[in-house]
C-alpha positions as MATLAB code, in Angstrom:
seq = 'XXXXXXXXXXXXXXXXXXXXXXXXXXXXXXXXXXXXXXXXXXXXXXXXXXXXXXXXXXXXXXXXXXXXXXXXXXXXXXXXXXX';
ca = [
      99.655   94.694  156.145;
     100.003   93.381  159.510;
     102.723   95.085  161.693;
     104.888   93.595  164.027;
     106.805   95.173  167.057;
     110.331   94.862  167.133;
     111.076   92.440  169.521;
     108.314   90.092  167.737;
     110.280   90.696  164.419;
     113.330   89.933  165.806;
     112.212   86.602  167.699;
     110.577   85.644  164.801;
     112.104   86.652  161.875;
     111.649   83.332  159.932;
     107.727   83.780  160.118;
     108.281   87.738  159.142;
     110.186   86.992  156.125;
     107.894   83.753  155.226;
     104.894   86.308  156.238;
     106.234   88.835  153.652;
     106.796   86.471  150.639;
     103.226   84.736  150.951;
     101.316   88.291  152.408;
     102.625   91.205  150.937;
     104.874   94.081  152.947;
     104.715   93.601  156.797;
     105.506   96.756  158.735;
     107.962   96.524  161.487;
     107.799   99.209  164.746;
     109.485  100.014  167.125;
     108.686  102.201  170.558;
     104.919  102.614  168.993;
     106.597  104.259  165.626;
     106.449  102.514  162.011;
     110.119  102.300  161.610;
     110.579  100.004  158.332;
     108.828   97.307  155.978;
     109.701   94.581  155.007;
     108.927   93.133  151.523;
     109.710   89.971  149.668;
     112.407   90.446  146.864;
     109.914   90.272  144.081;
     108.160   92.389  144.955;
     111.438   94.319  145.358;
     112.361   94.054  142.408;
     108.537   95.214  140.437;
     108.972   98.335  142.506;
     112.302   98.881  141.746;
     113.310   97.890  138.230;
     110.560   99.911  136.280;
     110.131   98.108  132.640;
     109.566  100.281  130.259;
     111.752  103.658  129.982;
     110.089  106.934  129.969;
     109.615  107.382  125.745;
     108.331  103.564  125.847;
     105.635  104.525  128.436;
     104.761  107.831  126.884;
     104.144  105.562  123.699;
     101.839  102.942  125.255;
      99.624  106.485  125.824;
      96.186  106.632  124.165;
      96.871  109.816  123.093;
      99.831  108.674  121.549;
      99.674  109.518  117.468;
      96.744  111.902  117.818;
      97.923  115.224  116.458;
      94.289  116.960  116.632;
      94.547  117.723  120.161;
      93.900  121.390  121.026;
      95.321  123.561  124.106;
      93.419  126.179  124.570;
      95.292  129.108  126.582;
      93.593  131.529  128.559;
      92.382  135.213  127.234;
      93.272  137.052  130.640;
      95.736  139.648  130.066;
      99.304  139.379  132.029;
      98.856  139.992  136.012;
     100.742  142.336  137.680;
     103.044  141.802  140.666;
     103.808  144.398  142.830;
     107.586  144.173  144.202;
];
């Protein structure tokens, strides 16, 4: 990711925004702190608009359809907590 100080950005914000579309994210700071990122709107949009809901994904699991998985619990007896 290459980073870019703000008044680099700013002069050149064509080449940042060309930079993040063909690169990847480019990071943007300002007084020697990381103060944003800038990514292209693709790859806006794969981070952001997840596919597949959460009973679609936990489908797709291997373990998905096996019903001879065992959970073992432990044998220890109940702790006790002093209050």
């Amino acid at each position: 990711m290459r980073v870019w100080n703000f008044q680099e950005a700013q002069a050149s914000l064509h080449e940042l925004l060309r930079a993040a579309e063909r690169s990847g994210p480019q990071s943007i700071t300002w007084r020697g702190r990381d103060v944003a990122v800038v990514v292209s709107k693709a790859e806006y949009d794969r981070l952001c608009h997840a596919s597949n809901s959460l009973p679609e994904f936990m489908r797709s699991s291997p373990l998905y359809g096996s019903y001879d998985i065992e959970f073992v619990r432990g044998t220890s007896s109940i702790r006790e907590v002093v209050l």
